[in-house]
Backbone bond lengths (Angstrom), bond angles and torsions (degrees), N, CA, C in turn:
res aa  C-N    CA-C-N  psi(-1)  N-CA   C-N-CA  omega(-1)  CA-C   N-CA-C  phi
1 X - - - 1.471 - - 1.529 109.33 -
2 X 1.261 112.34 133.55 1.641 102.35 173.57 1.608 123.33 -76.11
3 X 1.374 113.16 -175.69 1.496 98.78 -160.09 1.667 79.26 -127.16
4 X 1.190 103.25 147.52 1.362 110.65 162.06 1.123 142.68 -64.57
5 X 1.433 129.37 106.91 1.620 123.56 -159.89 1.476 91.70 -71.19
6 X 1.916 110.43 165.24 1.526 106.90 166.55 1.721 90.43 -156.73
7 X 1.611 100.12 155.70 1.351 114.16 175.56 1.314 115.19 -93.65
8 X 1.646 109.20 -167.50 1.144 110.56 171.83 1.784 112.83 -137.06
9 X 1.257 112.00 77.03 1.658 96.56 -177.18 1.438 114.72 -115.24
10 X 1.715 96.27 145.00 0.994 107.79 -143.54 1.451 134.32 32.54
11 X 1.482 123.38 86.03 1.764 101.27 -153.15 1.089 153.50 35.48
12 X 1.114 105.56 -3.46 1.584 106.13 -165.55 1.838 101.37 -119.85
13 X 1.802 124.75 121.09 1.491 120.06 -154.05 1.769 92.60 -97.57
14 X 1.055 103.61 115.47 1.632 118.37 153.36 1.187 137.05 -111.42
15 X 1.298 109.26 151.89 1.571 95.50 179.39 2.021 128.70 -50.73
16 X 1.239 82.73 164.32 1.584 70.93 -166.06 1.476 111.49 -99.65
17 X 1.167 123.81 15.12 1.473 130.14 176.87 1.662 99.44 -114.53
18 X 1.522 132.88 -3.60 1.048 136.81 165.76 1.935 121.57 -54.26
19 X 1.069 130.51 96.58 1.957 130.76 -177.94 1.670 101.42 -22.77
20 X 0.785 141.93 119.49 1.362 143.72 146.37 1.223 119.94 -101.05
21 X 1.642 130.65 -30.33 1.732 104.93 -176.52 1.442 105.83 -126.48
22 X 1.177 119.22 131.37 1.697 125.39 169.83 1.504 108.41 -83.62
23 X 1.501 92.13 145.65 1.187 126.87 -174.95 1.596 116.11 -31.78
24 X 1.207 113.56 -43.41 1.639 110.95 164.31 1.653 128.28 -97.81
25 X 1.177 107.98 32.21 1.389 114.24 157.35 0.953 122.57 -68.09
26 X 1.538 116.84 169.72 1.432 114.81 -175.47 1.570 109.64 -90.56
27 X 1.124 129.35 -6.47 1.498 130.51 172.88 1.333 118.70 -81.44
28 X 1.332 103.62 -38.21 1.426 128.63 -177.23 1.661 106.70 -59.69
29 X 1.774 111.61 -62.75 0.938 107.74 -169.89 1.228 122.22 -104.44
30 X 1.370 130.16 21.57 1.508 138.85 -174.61 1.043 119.57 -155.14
31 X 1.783 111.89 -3.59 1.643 117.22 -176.06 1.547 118.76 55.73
32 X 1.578 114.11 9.37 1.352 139.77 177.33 1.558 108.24 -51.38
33 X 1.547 102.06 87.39 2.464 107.02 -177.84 2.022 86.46 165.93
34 X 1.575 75.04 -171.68 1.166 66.64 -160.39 2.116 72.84 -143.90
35 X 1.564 123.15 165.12 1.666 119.61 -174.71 1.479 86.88 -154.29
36 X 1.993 91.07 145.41 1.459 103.37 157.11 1.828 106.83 -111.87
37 X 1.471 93.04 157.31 1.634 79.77 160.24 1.437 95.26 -118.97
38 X 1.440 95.94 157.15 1.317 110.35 176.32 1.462 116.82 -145.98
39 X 1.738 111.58 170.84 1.421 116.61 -161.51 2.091 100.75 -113.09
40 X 1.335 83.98 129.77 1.457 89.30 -173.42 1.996 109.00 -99.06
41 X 0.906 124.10 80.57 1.647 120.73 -173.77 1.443 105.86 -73.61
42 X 1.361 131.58 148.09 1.531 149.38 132.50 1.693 95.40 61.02
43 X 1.420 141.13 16.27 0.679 159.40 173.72 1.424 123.14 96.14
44 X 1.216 113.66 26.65 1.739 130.38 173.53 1.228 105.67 -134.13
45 X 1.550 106.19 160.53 2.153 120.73 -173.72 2.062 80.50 -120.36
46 X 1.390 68.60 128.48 0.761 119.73 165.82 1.769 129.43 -50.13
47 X 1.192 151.24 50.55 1.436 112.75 -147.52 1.829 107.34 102.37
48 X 0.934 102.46 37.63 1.737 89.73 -165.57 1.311 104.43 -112.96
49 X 1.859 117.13 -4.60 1.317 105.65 169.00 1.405 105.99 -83.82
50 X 1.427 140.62 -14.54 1.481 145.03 -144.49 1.682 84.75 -104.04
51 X 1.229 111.18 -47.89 1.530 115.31 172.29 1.230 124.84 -52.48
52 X 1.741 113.37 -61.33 1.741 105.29 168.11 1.328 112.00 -55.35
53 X 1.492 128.87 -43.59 1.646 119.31 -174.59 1.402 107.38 -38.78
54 X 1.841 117.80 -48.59 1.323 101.21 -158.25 1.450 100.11 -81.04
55 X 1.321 134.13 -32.50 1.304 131.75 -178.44 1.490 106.86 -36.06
56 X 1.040 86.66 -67.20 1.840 99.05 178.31 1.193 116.81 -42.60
57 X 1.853 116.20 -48.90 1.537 105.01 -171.71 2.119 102.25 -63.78
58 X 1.379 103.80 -52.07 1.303 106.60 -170.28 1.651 99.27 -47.62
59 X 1.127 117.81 -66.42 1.490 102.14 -162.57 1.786 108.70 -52.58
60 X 1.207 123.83 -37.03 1.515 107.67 160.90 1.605 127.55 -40.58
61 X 1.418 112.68 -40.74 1.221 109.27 -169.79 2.008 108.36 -74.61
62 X 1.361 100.14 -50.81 1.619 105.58 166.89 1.548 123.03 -77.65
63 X 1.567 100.04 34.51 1.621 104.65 177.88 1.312 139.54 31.19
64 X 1.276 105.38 17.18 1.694 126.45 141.89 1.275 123.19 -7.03
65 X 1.230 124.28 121.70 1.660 115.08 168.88 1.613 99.16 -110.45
66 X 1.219 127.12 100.84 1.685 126.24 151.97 1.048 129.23 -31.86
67 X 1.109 118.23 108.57 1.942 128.11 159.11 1.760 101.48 -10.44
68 X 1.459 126.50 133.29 0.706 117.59 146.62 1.440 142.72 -41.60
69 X 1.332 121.08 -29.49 1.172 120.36 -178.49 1.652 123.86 -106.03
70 X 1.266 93.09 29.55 1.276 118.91 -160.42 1.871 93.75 -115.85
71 X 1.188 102.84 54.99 1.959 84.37 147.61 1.109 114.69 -98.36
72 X 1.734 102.97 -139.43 1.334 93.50 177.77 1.644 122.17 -91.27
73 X 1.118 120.53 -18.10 1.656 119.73 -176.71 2.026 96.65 -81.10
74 X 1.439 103.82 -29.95 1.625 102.75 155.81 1.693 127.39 -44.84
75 X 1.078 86.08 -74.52 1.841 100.00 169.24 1.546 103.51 -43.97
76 X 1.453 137.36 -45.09 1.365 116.69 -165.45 1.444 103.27 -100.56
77 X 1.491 118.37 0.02 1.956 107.12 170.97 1.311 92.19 -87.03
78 X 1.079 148.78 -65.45 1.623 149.58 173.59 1.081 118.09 -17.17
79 X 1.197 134.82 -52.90 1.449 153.11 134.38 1.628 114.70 -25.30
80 X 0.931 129.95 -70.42 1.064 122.29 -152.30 1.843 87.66 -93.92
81 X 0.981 133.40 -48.59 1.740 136.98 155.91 1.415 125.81 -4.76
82 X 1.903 92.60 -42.96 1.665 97.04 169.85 1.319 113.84 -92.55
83 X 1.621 120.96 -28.76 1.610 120.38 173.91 1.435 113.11 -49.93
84 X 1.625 116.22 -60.50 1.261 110.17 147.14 1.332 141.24 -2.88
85 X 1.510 111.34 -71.50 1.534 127.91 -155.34 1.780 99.97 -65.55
86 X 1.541 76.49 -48.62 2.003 90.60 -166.58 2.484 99.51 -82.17
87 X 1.237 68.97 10.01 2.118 59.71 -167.51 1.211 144.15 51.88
88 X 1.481 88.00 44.92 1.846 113.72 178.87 1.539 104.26 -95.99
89 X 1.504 103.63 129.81 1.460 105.65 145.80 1.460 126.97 -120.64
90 X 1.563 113.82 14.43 1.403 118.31 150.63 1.481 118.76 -152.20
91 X 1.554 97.52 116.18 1.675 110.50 -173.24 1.328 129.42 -116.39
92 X 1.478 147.73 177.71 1.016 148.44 146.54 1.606 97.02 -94.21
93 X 1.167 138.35 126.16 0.951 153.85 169.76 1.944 119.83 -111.93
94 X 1.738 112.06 148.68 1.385 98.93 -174.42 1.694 90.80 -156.14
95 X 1.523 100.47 129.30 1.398 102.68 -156.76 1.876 82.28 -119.65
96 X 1.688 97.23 125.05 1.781 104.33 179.09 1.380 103.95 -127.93
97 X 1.749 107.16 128.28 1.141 126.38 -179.07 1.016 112.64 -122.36
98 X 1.935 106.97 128.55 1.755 100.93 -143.28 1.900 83.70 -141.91
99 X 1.166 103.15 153.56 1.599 119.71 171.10 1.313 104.31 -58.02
100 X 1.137 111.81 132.14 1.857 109.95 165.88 1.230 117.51 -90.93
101 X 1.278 136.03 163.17 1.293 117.72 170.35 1.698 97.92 123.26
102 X 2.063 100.88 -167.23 1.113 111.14 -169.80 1.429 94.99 -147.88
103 X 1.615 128.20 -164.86 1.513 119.82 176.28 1.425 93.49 112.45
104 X 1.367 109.26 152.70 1.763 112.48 -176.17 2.207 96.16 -93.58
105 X 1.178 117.99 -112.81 1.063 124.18 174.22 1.587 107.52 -35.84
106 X 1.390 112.90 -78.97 1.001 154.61 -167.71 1.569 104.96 -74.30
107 X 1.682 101.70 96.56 2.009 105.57 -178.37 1.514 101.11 -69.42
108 X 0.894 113.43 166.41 1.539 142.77 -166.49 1.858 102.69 -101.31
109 X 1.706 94.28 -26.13 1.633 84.51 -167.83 1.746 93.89 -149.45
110 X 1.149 136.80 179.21 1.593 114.04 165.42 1.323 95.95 -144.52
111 X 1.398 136.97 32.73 1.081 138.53 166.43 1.763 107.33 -79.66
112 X 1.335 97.44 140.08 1.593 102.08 -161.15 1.924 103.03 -105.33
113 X 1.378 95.20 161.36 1.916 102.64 173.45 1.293 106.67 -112.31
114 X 1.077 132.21 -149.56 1.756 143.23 168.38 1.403 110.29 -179.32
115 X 1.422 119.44 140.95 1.158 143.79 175.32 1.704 130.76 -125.89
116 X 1.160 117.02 108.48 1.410 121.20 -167.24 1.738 104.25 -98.77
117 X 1.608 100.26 144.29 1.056 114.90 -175.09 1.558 98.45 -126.28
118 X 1.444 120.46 148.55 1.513 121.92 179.40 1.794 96.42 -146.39
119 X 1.193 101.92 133.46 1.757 99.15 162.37 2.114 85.85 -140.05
120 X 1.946 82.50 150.84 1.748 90.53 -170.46 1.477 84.25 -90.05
121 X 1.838 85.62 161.53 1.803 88.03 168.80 1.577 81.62 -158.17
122 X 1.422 116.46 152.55 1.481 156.64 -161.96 1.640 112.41 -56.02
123 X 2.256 114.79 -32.06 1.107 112.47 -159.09 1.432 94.36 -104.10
124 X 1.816 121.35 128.71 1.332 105.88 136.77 1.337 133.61 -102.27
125 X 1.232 120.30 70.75 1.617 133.71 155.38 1.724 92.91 -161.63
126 X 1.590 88.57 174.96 1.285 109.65 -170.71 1.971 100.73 -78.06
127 X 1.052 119.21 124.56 1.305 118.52 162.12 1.418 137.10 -93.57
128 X 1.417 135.42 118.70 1.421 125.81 176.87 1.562 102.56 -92.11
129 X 1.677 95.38 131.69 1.255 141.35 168.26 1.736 101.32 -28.21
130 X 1.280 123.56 121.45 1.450 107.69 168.90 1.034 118.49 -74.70
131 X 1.716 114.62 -40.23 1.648 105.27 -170.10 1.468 98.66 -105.15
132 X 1.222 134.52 145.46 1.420 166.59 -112.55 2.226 71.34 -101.62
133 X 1.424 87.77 162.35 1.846 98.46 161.88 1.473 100.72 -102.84
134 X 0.959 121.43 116.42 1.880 122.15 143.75 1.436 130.49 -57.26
135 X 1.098 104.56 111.21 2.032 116.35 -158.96 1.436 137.12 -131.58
136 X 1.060 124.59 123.35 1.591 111.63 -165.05 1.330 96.66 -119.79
137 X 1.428 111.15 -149.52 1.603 133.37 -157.59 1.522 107.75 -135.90
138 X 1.446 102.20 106.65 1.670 123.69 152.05 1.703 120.32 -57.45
139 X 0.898 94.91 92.75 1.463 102.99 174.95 1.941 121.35 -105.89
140 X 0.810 105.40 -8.82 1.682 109.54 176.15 1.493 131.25 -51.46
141 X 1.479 96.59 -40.95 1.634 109.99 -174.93 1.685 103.02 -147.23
142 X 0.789 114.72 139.92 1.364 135.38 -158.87 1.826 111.50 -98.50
143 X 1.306 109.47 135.16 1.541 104.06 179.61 1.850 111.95 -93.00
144 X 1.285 125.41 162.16 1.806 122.50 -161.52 1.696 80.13 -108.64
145 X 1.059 99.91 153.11 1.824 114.84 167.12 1.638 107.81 -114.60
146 X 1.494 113.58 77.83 1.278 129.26 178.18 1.499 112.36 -136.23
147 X 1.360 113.43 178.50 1.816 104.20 -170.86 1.331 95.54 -100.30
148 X 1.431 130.54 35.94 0.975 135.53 138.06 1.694 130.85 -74.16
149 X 1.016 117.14 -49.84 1.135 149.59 148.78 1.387 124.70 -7.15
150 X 1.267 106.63 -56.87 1.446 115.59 -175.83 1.315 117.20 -102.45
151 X 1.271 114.93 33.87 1.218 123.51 179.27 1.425 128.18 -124.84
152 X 1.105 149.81 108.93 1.569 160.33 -155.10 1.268 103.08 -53.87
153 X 1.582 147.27 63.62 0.973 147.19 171.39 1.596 129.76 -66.98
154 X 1.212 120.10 117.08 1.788 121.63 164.67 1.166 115.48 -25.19
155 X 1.936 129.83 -21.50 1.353 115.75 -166.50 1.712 87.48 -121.84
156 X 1.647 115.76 88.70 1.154 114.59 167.62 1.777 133.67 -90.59
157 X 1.008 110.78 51.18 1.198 115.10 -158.08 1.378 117.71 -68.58
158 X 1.451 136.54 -47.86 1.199 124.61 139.72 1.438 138.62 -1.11
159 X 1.855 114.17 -83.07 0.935 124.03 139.87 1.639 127.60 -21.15
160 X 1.171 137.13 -46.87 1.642 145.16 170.98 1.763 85.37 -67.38
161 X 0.954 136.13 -97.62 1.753 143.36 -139.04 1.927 87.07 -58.60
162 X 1.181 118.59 -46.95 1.397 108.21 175.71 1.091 135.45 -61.12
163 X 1.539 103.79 -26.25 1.649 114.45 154.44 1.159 135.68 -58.09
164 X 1.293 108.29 -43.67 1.613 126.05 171.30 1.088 102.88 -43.55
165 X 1.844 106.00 -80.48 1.320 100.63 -178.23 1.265 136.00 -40.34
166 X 1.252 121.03 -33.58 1.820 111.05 -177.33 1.450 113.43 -76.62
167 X 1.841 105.54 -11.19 1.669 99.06 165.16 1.275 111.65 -97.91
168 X 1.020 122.90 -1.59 1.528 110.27 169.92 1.772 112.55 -87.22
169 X 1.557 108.52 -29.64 1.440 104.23 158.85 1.549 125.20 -81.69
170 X 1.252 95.22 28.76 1.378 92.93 -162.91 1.826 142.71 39.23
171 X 0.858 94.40 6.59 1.804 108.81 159.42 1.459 130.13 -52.08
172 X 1.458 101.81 160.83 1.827 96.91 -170.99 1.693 89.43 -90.14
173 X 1.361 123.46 -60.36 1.225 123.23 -179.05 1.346 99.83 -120.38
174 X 1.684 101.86 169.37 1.322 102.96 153.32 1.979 120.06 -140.69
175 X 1.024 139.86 -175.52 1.237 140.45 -169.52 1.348 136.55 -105.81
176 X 1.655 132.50 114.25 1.980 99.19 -147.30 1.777 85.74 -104.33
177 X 1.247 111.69 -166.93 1.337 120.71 -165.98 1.640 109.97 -153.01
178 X 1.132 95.01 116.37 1.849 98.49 -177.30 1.364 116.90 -59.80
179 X 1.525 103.19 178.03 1.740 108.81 179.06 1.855 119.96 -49.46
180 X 1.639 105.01 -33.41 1.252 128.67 -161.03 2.405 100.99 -81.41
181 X 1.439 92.32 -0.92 1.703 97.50 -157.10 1.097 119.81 58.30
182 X 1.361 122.95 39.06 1.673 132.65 178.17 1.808 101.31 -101.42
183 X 1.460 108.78 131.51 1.865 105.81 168.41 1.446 94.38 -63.41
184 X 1.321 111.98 145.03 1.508 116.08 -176.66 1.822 104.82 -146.81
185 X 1.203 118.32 -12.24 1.765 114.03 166.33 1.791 93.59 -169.75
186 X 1.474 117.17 -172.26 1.624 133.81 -171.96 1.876 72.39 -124.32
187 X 1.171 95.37 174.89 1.672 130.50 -152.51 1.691 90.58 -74.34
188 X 1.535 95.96 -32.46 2.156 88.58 -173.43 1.542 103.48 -142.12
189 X 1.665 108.98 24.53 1.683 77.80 -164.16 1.694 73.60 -154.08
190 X 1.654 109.23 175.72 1.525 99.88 168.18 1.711 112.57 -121.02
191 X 1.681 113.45 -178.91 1.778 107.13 -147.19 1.024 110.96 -111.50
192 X 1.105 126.03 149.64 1.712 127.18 179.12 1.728 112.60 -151.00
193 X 1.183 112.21 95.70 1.635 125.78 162.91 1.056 140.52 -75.45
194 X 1.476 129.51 104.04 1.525 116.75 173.68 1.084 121.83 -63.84
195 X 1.970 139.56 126.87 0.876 108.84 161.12 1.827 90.26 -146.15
196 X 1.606 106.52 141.09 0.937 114.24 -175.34 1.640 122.58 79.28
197 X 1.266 119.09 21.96 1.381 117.16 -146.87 1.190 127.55 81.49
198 X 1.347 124.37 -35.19 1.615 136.93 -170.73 1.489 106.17 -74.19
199 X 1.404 121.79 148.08 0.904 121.94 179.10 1.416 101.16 -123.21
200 X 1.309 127.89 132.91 1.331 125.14 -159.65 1.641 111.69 -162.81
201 X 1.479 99.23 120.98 1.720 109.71 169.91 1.395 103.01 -119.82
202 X 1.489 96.01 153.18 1.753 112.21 156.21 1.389 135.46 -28.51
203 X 1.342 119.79 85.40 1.127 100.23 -176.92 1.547 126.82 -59.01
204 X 1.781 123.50 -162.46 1.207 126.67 -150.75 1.263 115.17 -90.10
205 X 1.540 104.39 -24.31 1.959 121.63 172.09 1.384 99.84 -73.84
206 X 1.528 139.21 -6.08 1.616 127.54 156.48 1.251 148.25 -104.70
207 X 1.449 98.45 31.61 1.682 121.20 170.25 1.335 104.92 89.62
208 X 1.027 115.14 15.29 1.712 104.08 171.48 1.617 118.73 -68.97
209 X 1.368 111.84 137.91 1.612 90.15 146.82 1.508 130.15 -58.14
210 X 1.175 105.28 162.09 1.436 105.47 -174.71 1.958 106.57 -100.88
211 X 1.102 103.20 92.41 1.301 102.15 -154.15 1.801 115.68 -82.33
212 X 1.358 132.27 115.71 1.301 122.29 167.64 2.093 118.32 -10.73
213 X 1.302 89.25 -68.45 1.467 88.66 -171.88 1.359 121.77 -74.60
214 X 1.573 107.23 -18.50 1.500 100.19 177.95 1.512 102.14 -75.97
215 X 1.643 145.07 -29.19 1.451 121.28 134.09 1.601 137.33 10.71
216 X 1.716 71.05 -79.67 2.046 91.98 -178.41 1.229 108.28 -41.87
217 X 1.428 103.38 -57.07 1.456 112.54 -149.09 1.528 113.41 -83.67
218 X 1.335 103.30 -16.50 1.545 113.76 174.00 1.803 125.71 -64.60
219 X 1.810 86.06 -52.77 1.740 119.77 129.56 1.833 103.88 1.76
220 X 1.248 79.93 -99.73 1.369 105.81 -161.76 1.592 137.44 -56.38
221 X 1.745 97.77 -16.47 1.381 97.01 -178.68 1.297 89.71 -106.64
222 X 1.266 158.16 -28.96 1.132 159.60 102.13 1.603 100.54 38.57
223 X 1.131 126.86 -72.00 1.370 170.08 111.49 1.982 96.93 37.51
224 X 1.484 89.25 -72.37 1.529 109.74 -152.85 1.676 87.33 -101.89
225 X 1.114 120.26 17.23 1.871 124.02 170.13 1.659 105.63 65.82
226 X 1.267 110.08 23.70 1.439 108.88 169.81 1.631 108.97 -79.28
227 X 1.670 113.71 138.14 1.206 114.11 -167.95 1.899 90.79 -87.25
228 X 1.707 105.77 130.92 1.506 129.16 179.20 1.309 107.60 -108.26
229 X 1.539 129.08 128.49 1.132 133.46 158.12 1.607 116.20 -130.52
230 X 1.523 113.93 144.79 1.432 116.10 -178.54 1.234 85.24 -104.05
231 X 1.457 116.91 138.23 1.897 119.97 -170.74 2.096 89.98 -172.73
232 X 1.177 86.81 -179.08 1.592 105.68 -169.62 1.944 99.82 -87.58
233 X 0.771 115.17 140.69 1.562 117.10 173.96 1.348 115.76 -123.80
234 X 1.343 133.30 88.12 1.207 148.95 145.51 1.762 134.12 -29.05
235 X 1.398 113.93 132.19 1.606 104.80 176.89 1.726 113.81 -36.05
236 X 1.109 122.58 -43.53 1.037 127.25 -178.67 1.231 121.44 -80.81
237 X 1.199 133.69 9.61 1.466 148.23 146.91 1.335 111.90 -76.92
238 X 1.370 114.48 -28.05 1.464 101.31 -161.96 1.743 96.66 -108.65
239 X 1.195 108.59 15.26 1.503 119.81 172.26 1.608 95.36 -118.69
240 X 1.059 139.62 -44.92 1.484 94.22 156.09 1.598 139.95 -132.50
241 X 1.175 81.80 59.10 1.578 119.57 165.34 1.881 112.92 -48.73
242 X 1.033 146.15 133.81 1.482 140.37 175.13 1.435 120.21 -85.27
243 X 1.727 100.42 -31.25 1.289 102.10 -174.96 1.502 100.52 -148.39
244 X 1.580 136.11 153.71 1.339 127.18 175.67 1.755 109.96 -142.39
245 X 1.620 121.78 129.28 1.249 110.86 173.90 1.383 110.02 -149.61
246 X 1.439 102.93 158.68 1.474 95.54 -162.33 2.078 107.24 -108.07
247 X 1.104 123.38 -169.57 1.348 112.16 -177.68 1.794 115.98 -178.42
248 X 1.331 109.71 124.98 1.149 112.12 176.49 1.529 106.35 -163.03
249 X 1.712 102.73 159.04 1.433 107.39 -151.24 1.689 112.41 -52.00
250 X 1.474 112.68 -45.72 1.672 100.37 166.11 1.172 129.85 -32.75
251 X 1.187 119.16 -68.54 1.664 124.80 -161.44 1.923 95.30 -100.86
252 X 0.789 137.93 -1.80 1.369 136.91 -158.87 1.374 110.95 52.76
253 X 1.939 101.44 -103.27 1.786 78.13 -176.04 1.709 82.10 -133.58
254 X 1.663 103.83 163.12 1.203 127.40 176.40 2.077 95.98 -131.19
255 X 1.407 99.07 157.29 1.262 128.86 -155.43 1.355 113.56 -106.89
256 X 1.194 150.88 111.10 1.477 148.26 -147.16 1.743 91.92 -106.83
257 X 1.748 97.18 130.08 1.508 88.25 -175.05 2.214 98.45 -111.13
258 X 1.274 109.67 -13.41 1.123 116.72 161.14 1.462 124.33 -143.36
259 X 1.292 126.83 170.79 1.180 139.53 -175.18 1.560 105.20 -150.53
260 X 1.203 107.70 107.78 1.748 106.17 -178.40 1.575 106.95 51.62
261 X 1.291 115.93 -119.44 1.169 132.29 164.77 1.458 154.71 -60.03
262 X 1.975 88.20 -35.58 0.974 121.18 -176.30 1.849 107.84 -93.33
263 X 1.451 109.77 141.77 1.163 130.39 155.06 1.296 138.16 -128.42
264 X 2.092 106.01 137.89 0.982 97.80 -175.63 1.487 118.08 -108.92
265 X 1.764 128.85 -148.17 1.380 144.37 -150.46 1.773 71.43 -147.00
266 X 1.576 83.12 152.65 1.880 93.56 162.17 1.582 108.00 -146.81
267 X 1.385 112.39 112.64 1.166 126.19 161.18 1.457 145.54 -113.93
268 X 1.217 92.01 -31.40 1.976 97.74 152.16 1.107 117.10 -58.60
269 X 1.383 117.56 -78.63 1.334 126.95 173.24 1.657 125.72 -10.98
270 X 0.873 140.25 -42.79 1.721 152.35 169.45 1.310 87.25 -70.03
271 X 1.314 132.93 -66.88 1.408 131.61 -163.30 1.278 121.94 -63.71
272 X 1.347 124.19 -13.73 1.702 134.70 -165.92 1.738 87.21 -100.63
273 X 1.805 99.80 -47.05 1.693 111.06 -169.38 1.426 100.09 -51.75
274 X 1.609 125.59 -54.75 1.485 107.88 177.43 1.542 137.82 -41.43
275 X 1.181 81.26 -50.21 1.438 95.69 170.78 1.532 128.54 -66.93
276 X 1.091 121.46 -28.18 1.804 124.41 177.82 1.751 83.53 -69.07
277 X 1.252 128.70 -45.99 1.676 116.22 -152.85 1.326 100.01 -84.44
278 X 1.484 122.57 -18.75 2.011 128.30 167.61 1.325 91.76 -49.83
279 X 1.606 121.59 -52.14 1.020 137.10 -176.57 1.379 123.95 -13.85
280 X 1.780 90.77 -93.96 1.196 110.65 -175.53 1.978 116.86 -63.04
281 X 1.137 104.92 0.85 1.449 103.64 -158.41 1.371 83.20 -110.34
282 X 1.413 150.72 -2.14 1.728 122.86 168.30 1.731 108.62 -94.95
């Protein structure tokens, strides 16, 4: 028999096939909030202070007013409240914080709600991908390098048309490219290239999201005396790049086994991967 999934909005757990938003809401009709996803292990998140920080910063920037009961030890009983409810102890979880209210452009109120999403899945630790992702280049629509930008927004539209595309080319991922023609994130996750020894992602002035795990992981090789730089990454970086992998708080990190033409070897990657799961396990 199946079990009934259930949410969490605004505190309160309902089923999850239950209508919650009409047609003139502000989520509904403007994608107006801002969501993290996050990784739920052995019945704890993982990372959930690095997570509320950004919640917090984003909802400052889109003038958000937070639930009162929503700090940060708020944000992580809520969380873990619905793992609970539904009897998960390992989830993909996705926490959406959305304007309440009504008003066309212009909200009426800017006090915000939240809605948690949980689906169980089988792994508790982070797993690397055995076989490499096969990946090309989104070129259609272009990403802005503003502090808009780096923020996990409800209105992902990019992300959607970039998806398509890598299934219509049949690809595992693919790569978007800022205003400047700089690679600046993969379609759902953010980038990190070896080249030369160096280990190096996009920094924050090139439209990246600002991703929880790319933190960690920055963290972490840091960690293991790998030399880290946030710098610009060029087509021609990623042609001769040695190794390429991508990373975000769901899946942690996965391992790029081509790029166009080019293929790489992965050897950091396992080695950073140990370590995020040392991680999560003290």
């Amino acid at each position: 028999m199946t079990r009934t999934a259930f949410i969490n909005l605004n505190g309160e757990i309902i089923s999850a096939g239950e209508k919650i938003f009409a047609a003139d809401d502000r989520l509904t009709r403007y994608g107006d909030g801002l969501f993290e996803s996050i990784r739920a292990i052995n019945g704890a998140i993982p990372f959930w202070q690095e997570h509320y920080e950004r919640l917090f910063h984003g909802a400052k920037l889109l003038n958000l007013i937070l639930p009162a009961n929503l700090d940060a030890n708020g944000f992580r009983e809520q969380l873990v409240y619905l793992l609970k409810s539904n009897g998960y102890q390992n989830a993909r979880m996705r926490f959406v914080l959305f304007r309440q209210g009504k008003g066309l452009y212009l909200p009426n109120k800017n006090e915000a709600g939240y809605l948690i999403e949980a689906v169980e899945i089988p792994e508790n630790s982070f797993v690397l991908n055995i076989n490499g992702l096969q990946t090309g280049l989104y070129t259609e629509h272009f990403k802005s390098c503003d502090s808009l930008s780096s923020l996990k927004t409800n209105n992902s539209l990019i992300y959607v048309l970039a998806s398509i595309y890598r299934q219509n080319q049949k690809l595992d991922e693919v790569f978007l490219i800022n205003q400047k023609g700089l690679i600046c994130e993969s379609s759902s996750a953010n980038l990190f290239i070896v080249k030369n020894d160096e280990l190096i992602t996009p920094s924050d002035s090139q439209g990246c999201i600002m991703g929880v795990m790319r933190r960690i992981i920055i963290t972490l090789a840091k960690k293991l005396n790998l030399h880290v730089s946030e710098d610009c990454i060029h087509l021609n970086d990623m042609e001769e790049a040695s190794e390429v992998f991508i990373t975000n708080a769901s899946m942690g990190i996965q391992w790029v086994s081509s790029f166009r033409n080019h293929v790489y070897d992965t050897e950091k990657a396992p080695l950073i991967n140990l370590e995020l799961n040392k991680l999560i396990t003290k």
